[in-house]
C-alpha positions as CSV (number, residue, x, y, z in Angstrom):
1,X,0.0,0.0,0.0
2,X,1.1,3.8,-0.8
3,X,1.9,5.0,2.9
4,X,4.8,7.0,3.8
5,X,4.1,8.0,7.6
6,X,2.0,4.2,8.4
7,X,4.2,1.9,6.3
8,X,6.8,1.4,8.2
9,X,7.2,3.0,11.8
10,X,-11.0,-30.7,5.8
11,X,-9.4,-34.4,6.1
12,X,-10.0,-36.5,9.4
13,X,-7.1,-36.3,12.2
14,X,-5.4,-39.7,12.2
15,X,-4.4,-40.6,15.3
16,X,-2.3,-43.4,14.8
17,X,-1.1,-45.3,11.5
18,X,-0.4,-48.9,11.2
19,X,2.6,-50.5,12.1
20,X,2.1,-53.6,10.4
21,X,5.5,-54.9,8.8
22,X,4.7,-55.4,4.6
23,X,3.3,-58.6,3.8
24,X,5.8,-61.8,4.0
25,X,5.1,-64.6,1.4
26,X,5.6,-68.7,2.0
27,X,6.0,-69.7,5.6
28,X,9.4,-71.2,5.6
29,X,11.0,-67.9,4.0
30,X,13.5,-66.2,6.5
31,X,14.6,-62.8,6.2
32,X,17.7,-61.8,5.6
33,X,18.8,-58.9,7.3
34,X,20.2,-55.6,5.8
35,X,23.3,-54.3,5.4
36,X,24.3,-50.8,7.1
37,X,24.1,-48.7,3.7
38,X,21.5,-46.1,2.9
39,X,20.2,-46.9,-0.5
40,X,18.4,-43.6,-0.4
41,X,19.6,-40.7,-3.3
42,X,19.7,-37.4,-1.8
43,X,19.4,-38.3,1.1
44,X,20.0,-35.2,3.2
45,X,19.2,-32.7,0.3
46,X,22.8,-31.4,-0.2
47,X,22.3,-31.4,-3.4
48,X,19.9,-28.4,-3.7
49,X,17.4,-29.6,-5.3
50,X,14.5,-32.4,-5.0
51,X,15.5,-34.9,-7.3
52,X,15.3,-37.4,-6.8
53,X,12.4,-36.6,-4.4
54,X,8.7,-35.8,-5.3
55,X,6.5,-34.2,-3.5
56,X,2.8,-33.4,-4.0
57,X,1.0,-30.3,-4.5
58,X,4.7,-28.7,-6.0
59,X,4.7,-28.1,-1.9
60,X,8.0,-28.9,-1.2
61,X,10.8,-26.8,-1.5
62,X,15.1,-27.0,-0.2
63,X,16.1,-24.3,2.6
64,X,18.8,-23.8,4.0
65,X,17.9,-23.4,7.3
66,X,16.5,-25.3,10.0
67,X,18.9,-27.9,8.6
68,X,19.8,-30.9,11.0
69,X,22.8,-31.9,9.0
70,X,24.7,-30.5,6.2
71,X,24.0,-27.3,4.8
72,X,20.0,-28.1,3.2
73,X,17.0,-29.9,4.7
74,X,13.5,-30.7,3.2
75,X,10.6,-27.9,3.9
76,X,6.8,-29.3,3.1
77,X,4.6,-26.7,3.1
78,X,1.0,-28.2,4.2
79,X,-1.9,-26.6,3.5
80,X,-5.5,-27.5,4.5
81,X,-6.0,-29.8,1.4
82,X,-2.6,-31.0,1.1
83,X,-0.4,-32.6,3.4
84,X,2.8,-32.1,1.3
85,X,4.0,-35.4,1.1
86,X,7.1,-36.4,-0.9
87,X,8.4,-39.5,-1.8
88,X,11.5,-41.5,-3.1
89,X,11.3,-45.3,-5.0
90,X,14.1,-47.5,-4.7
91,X,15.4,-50.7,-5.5
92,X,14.9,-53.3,-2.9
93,X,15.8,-57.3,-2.5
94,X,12.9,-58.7,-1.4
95,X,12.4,-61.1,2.0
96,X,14.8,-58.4,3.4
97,X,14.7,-56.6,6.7
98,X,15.5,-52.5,6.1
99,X,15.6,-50.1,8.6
100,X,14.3,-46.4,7.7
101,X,15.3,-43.3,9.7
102,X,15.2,-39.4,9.6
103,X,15.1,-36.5,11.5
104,X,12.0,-34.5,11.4
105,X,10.4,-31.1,12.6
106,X,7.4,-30.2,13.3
107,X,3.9,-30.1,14.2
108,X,2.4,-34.1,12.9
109,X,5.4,-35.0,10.7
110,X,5.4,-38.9,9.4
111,X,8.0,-40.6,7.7
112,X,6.9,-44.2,6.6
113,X,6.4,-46.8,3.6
114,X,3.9,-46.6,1.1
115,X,1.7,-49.8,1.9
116,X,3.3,-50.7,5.3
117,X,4.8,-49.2,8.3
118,X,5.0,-45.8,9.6
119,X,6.2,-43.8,12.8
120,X,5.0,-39.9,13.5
121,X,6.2,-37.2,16.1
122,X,3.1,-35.0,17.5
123,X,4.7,-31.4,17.6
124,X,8.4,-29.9,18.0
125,X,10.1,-27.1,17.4
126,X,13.3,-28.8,17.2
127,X,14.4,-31.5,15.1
128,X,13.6,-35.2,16.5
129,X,14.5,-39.0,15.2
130,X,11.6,-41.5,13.8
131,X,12.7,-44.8,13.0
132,X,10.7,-47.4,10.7
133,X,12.2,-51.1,10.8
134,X,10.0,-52.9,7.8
135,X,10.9,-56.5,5.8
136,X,9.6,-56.4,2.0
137,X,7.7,-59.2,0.5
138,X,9.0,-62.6,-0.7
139,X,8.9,-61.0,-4.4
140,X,9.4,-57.1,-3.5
141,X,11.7,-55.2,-5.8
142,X,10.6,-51.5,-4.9
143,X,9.4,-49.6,-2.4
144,X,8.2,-46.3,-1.7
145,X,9.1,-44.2,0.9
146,X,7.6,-40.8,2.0
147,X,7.7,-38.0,4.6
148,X,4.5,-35.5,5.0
149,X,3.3,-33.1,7.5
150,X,-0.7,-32.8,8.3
151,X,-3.7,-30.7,6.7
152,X,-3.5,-27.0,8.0
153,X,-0.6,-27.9,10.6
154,X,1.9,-25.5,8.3
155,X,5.4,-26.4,7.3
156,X,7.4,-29.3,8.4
157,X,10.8,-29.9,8.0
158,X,12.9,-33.7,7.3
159,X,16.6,-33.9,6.7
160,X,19.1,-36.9,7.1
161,X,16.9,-39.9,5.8
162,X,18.1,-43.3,5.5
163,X,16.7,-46.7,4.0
164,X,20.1,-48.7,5.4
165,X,20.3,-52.2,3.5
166,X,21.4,-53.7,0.2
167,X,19.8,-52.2,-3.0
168,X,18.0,-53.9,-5.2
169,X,19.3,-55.9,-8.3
170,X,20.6,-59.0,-5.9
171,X,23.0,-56.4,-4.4
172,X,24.2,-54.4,-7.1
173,X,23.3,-50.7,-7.8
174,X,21.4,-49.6,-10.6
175,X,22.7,-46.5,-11.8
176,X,21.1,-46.7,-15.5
177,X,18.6,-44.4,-16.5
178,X,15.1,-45.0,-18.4
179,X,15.7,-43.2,-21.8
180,X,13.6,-40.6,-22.6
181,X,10.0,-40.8,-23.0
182,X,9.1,-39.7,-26.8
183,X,6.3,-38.2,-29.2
184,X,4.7,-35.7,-26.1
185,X,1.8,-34.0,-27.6
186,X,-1.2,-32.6,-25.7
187,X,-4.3,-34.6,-26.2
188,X,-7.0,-32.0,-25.5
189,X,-7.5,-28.9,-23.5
190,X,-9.6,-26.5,-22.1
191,X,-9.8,-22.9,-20.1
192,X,-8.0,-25.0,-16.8
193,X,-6.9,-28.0,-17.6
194,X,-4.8,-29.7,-20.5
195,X,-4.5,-33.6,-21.5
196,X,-1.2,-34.9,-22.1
197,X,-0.1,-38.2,-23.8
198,X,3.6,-39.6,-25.0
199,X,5.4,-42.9,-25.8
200,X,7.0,-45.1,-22.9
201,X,10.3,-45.0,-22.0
202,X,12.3,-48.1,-21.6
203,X,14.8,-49.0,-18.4
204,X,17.0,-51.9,-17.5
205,X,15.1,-52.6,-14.7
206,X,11.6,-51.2,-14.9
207,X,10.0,-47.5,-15.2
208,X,8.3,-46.7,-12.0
209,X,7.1,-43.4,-12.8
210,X,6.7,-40.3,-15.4
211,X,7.5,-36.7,-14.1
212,X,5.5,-33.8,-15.8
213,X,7.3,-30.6,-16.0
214,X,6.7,-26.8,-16.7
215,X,9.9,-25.2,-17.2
216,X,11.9,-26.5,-13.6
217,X,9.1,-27.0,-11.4
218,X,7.3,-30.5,-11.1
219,X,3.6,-30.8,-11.4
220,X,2.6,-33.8,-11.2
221,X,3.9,-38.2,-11.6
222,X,2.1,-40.9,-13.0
223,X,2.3,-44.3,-13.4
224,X,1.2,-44.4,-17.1
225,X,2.2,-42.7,-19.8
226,X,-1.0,-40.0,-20.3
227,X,-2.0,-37.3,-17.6
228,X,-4.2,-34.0,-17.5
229,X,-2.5,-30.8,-15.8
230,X,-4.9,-28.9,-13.9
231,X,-5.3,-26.2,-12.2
232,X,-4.1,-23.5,-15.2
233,X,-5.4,-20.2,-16.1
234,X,-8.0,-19.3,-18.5
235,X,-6.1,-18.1,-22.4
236,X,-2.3,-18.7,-21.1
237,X,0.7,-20.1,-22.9
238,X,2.4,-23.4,-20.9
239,X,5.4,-25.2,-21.9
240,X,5.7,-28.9,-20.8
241,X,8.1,-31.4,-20.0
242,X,8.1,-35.2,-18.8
243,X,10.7,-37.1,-17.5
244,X,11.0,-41.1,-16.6
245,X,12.1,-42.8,-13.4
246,X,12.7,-45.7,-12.2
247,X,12.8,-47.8,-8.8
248,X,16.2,-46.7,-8.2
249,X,15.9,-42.7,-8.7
250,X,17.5,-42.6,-12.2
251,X,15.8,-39.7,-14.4
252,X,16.0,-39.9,-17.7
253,X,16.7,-36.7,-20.0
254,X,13.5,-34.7,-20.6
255,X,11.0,-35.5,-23.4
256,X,10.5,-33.0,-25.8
257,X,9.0,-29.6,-25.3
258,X,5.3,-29.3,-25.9
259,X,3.6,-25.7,-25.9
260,X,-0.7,-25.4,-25.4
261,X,-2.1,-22.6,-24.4
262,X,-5.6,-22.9,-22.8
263,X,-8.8,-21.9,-23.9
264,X,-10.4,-18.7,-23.3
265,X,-12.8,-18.6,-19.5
266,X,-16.8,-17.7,-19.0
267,X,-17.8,-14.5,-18.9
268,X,-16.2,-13.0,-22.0
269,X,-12.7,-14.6,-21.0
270,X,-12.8,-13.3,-17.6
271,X,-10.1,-15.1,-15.0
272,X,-12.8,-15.9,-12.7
273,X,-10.4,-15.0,-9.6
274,X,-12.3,-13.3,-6.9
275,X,-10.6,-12.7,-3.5
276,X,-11.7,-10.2,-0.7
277,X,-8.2,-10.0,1.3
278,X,-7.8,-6.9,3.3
279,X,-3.8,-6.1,3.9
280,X,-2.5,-7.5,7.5
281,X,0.8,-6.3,9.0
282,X,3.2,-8.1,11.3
283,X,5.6,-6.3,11.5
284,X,3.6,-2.9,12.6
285,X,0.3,-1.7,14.2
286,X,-0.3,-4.5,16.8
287,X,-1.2,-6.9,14.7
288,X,-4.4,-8.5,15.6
289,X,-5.1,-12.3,15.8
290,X,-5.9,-13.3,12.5
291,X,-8.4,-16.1,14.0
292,X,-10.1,-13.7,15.8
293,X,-10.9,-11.7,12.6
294,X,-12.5,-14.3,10.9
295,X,-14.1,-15.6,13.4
296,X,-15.7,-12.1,13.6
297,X,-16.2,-11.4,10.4
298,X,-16.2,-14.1,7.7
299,X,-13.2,-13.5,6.2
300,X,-10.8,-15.7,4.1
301,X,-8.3,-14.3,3.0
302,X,-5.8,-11.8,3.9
303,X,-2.7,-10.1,2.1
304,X,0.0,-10.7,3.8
305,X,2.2,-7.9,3.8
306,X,5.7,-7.5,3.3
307,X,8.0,-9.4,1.0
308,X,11.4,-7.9,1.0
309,X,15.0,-7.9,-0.4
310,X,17.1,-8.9,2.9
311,X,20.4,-8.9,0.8
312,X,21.6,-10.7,-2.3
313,X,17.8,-11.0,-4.3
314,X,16.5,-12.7,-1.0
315,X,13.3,-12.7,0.2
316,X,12.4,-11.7,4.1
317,X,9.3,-10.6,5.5
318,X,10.2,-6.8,6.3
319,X,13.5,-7.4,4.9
320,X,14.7,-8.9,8.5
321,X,12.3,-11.4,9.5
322,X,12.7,-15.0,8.4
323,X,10.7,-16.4,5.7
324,X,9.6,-19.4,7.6
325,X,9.0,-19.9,11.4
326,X,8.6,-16.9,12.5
327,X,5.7,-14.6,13.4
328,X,4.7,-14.3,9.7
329,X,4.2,-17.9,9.2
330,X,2.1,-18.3,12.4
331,X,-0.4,-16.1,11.5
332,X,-0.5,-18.1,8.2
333,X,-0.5,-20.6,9.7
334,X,-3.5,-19.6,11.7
335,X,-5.5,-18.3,9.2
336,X,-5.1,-21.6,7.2
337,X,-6.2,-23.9,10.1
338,X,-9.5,-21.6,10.2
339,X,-10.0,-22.8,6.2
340,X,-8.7,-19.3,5.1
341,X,-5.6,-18.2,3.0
342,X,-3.1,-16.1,1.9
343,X,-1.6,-13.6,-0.8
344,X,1.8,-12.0,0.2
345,X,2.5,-9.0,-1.2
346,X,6.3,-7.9,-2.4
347,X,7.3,-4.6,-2.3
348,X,5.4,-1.1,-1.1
349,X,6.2,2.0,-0.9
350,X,9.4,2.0,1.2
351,X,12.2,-0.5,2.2
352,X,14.9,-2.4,-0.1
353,X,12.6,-3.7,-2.4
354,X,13.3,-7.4,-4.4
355,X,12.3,-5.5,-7.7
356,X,15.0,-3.5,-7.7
357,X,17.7,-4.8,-6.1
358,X,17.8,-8.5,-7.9
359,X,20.0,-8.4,-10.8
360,X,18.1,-10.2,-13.6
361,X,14.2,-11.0,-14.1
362,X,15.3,-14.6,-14.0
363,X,16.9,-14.0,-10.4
364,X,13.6,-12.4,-9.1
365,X,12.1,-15.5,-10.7
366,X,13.7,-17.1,-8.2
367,X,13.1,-15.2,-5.2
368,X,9.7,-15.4,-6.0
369,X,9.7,-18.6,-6.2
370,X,11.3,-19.6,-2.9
371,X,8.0,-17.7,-1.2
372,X,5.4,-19.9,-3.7
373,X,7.5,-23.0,-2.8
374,X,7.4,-22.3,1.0
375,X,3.8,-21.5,1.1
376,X,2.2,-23.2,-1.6
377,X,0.7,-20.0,-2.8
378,X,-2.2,-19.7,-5.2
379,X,-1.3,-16.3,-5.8
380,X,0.9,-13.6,-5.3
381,X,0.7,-9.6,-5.8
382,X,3.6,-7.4,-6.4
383,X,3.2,-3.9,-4.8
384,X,4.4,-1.5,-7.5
385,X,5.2,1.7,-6.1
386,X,7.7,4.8,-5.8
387,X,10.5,5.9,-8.0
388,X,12.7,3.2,-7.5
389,X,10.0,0.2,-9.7
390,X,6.6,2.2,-10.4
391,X,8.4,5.4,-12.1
392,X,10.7,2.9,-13.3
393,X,10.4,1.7,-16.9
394,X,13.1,-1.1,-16.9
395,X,12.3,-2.4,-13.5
396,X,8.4,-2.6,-14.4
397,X,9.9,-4.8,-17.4
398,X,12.1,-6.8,-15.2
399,X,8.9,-7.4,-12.6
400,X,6.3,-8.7,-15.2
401,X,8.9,-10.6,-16.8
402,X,9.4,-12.3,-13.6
403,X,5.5,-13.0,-12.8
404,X,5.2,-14.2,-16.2
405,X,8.2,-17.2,-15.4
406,X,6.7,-17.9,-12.1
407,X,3.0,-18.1,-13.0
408,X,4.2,-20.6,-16.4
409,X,6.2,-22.5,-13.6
410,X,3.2,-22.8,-11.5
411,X,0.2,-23.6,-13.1
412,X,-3.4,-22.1,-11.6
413,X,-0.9,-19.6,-9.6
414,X,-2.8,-15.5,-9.9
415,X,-0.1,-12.8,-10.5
416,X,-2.2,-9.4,-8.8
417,X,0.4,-6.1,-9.9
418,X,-0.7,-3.3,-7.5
419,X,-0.1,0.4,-8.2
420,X,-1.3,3.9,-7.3
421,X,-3.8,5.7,-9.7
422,X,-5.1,9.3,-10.4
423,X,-9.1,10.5,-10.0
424,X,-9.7,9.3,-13.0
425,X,-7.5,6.2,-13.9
426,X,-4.0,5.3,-14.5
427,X,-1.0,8.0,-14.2
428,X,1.9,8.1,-17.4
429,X,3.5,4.9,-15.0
430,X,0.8,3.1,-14.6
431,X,-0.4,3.1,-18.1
432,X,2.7,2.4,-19.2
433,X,3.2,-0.9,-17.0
434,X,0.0,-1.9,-18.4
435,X,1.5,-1.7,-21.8
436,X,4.3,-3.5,-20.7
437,X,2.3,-6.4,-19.4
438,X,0.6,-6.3,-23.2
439,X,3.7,-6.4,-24.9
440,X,5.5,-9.0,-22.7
441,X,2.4,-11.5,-22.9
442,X,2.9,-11.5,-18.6
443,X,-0.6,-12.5,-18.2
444,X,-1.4,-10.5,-15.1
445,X,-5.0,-11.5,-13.8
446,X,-5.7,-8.6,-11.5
447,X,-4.5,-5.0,-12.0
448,X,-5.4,-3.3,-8.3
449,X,-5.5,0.3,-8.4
450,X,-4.8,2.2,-5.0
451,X,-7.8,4.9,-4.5
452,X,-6.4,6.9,-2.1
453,X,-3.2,9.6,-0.9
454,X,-4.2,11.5,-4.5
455,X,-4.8,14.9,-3.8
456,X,-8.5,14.0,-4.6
457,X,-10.5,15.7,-2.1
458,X,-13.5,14.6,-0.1
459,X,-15.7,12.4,-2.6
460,X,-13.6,9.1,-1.9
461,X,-16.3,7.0,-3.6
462,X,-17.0,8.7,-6.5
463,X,-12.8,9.8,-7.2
464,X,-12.7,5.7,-6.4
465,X,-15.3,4.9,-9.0
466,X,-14.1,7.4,-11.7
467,X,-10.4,5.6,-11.5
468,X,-11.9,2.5,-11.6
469,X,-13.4,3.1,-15.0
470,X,-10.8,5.1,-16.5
471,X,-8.3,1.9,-15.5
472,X,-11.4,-0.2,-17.7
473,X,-11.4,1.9,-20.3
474,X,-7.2,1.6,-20.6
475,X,-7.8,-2.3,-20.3
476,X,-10.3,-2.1,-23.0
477,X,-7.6,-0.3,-25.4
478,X,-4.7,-2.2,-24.6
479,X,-5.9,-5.7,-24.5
480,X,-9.1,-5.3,-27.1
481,X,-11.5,-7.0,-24.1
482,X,-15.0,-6.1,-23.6
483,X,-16.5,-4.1,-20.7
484,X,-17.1,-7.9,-18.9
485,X,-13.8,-8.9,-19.2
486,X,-11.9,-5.8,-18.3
487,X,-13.6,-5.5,-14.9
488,X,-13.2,-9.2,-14.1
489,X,-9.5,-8.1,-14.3
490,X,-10.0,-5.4,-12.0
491,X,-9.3,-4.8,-8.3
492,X,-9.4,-1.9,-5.6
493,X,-7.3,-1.2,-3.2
494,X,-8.6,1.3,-0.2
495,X,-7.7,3.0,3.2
496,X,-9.8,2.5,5.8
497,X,-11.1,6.1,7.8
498,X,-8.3,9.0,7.4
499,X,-5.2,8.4,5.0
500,X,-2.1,10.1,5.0
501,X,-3.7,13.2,2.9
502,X,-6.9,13.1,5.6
503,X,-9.3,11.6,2.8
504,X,-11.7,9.8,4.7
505,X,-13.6,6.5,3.7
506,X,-16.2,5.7,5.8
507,X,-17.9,2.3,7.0
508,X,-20.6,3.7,4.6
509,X,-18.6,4.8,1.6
510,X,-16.7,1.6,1.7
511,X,-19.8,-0.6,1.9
512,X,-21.0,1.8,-1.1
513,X,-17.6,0.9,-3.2
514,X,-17.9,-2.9,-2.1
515,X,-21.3,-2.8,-3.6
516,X,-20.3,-1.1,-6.2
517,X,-17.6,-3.9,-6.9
518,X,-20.0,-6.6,-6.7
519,X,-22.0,-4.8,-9.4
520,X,-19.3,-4.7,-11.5
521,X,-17.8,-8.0,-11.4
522,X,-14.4,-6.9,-10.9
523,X,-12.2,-9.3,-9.2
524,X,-10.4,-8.2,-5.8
525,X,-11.5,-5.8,-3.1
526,X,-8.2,-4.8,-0.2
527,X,-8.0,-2.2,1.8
528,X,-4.8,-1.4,3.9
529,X,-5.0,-2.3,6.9
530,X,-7.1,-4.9,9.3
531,X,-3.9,-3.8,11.9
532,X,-6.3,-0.2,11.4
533,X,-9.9,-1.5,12.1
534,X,-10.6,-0.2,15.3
535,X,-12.2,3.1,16.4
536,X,-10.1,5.7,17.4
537,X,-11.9,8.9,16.6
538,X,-10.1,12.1,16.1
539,X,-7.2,10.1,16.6
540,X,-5.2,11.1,13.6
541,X,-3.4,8.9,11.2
542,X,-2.3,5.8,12.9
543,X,-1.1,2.3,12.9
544,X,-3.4,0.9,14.9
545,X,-6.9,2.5,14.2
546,X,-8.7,4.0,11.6
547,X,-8.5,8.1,13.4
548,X,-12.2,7.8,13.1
549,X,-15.3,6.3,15.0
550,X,-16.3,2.7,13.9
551,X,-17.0,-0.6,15.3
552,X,-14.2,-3.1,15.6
553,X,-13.2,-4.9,12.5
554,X,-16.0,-3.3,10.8
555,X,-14.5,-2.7,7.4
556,X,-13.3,-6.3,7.3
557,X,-16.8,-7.4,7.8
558,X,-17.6,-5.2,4.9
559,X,-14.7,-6.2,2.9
560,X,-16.1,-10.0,3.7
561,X,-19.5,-9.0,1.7
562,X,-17.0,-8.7,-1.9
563,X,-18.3,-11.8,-4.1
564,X,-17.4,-10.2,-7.6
């Protein structure tokens, strides 16, 4: 948000799994007992990178700290319909005892194997042990193993695992790789989803799975050799990728390249993204309990702000706070556990800003991405202001260069660019990154104008209305959409009660400009900040209350009331 003086002073609980060793075959069959060697690949992360490792959702991510040993550990990122699990196939002798192991952190971590044993720690902030001893089948010749956290219990951490006993193969290692799977071509498609198909690869040993790709991030595995990719967004160009495996890790080279862009949404090719998510501040304002917001008021989601450059093109919260386990991800945390969500937003009006200061649009790529990785994020909104991105022409480039990687990397993810405004529409700078985003194809889904610190005198909803259209009428001329579809790619983005320029929005005016929203179909109502939503009349510009007289979280309440 544009403040200078404010800105910166669903899935059953299991309470145990079974324990049951996988099933043995023939009674007179003995098992032999493993030798001390971890037939695990990557086995403590080191490598900086997941393979050969998947994990569901795209949720997991490598960090480099809380590691247990080494330099890199595993971070799953839970959510409430995802528990993040990730999982390794190796090679195995069967009628053989194995002993697994890892260290895990967290709140309902489980490390275990797929079809047979498990052990679980219930919640610590510090790293802790589990240990699985399992003995494979009389004709077993892979086996799955996985770690995962729990629905809505937030991120977990695993590092150091080890399968100790002799690999598959009657001893000896496979270390050959599938080749490459061949002839991808997409089989069908629509506004969401798209249908894939290619020819199997072949392996020594055995393929036990295909990877699907866009650009470096994984989607998705399967067993056979078709899938659909869902998820996606409505008219936007995807490149994909698969990739075989086998029992013992190998990846084969990638498949070729297959580019689909998917069909055009409802409503006059609309996004059909509609998010009510008033701003809410850690790190200023005493921040309320997100929990107790929604509980009051019905709302879902919250933007979570700030995302900033803490040196070297890496992201912090602030700038200074850490990007996971701290204050910032307990409020996420939270608000996730009470069936809500969140949108961080990078950037604002002061602060050393990732925009900027990263080098490349590929490096702020991949700061980006190490916040949708952590989180899990459905979408993300870059806060474009001051002299140093807005009223910067290269740096706009560099920014929707970057959301256009990370949104083909991550299909279904919303890109939201957020940027002052005029009375009546976009300034020279904002039209001008909305010609950008034209010319670089970024695909931006929500352009939120900030209706407020303009010089526009005492009519905050009509000045709020009249920018509104006039940033229509410059979608409508840059993109050639219809009245319908420039809307739905619309958002607003108010103060609460008295801004820095002593405009004043009103309970009443806002719940005028929410209806107005609904009207209009547009597609994101925020207001800066829930930290302000509390009465404090005639008590000036503040961080934590509006400076005029209101009930408590009363503009969140109204903010709730935004369908689109």
């Amino acid at each position: 948000m544009r403040i200078t003086m404010l800105r910166r002073s669903r899935h059953r609980f299991l309470a145990l799994l079974g324990t049951a060793a996988l099933a043995l075959a023939g009674a007179v069959a003995l098992p032999g007992t493993a030798q001390a060697a971890n037939i695990l690949s990557n086995p403590g992360f080191e490598t900086g990178s997941l393979s050969p490792w998947s994990c569901s959702g795209n949720l997991g991510s490598i960090v480099s700290s809380p590691a247990h040993g080494g330099s890199k550990a595993l971070a799953g990122a839970a959510s409430s319909s995802d528990n993040a699990q990730c999982t390794q196939t190796v090679s195995v002798q069967p009628n053989t005892t194995y002993n697994l192991s890892g260290w895990v952190r967290g709140s309902y971590v489980y490390l275990g194997v797929d079809g047979g044993a498990s052990n679980w720690t219930t919640s610590t902030s510090a790293y802790s042990q589990l240990t699985v001893p399992f003995t494979t089948g009389a004709s077993q010749t892979s086996v799955k193993i996985y770690v995962h956290g729990w629905y809505a219990q937030g991120t977990y951490y695993a590092d150091d695992i080890s399968l100790d006993g002799p690999g598959g193969g009657g001893g000896g290692s496979d270390t050959q790789a599938p080749t490459a799977p061949t002839n991808l071509t997409s089989t069908g498609k629509s506004s969401s989803s798209v249908s894939l198909s290619w020819g199997a690869s072949s392996d020594n040993v055995g393929v036990t799975a295909y990877d699907i790709y866009s650009g470096s991030n994984q989607l998705l595995s399967v067993s056979g050799t078709s899938a659909t990719v869902s998820g996606l967004s409505a008219s936007t160009a995807y490149s994909f990728t698969v990739k075989a495996r086998d029992a013992a890790g190998n990846t084969s080279a990638a498949s070729n390249s297959v580019s689909v862009t998917t069909d055009a949404g409802g409503g006059g090719g609309g996004t059909g993204f509609k998010q009510a998510a008033p701003y809410l501040y850690e790190g200023w304002g005493d921040p309320p309990n997100p929990t107790t917001v929604m509980n009051a008021t019905g709302i879902k989601w919250f933007t979570m702000a700030f995302v900033l450059d803490s040196g070297g093109c890496t992201p912090a919260w602030d700038g200074s706070r850490a990007l996971t386990g701290g204050v910032d991800q307990t409020a996420i945390n939270q608000i996730r556990s009470a069936g809500g969500d969140i949108v961080p937003s990078f950037g604002g009006w002061q602060g050393s800003k990732l925009g900027a200061n990263c080098s490349s649009a590929s490096a702020l790529a991949g700061a980006l991405q190490k916040v949708i990785s952590a989180y899990g994020l459905k979408a993300i909104d870059m806060d474009i202001e001051n002299t140093d991105e807005f009223e910067n022409e290269a740096v706009q480039a560099k920014i929707l260069t970057a959301l256009k990687t990370v949104k083909a990397n991550n299909p279904g993810l919303r890109t939201i660019v957020t940027f002052g405004t005029s009375t009546t529409g976009p300034t020279y700078y904002g039209n001008r990154l909305i010609e950008q985003a034209q010319s670089l194809n970024a695909n931006i889904d929500v352009f939120t104008i900030m209706p407020f610190d303009f010089g526009g005198g005492s009519d905050m909803y009509g000045n709020t209305v009249n920018a509104a259209e006039g940033l229509k009428t410059k979608l409508k001329t840059t993109f050639g959409w219809d009245d319908a579809t420039a809307y739905s790619h619309i958002g607003i983005s108010g103060m609460n009660g008295l801004s820095d320029q002593q405009e004043n929005t009103t309970p009443a005016i806002w719940t005028s400009i929410r209806d107005w929203s609904n009207s209009h179909h547009i597609a994101r109502l925020a207001y800066w900040a829930v930290n302000r939503d509390r009465s404090c009349p005639g008590g000036g510009v503040v961080s934590n209350c509006s400076g005029i007289s209101q009930n408590t979280w009363q503009f969140t309440s109204i903010t709730a009331g935004f369908t689109g």
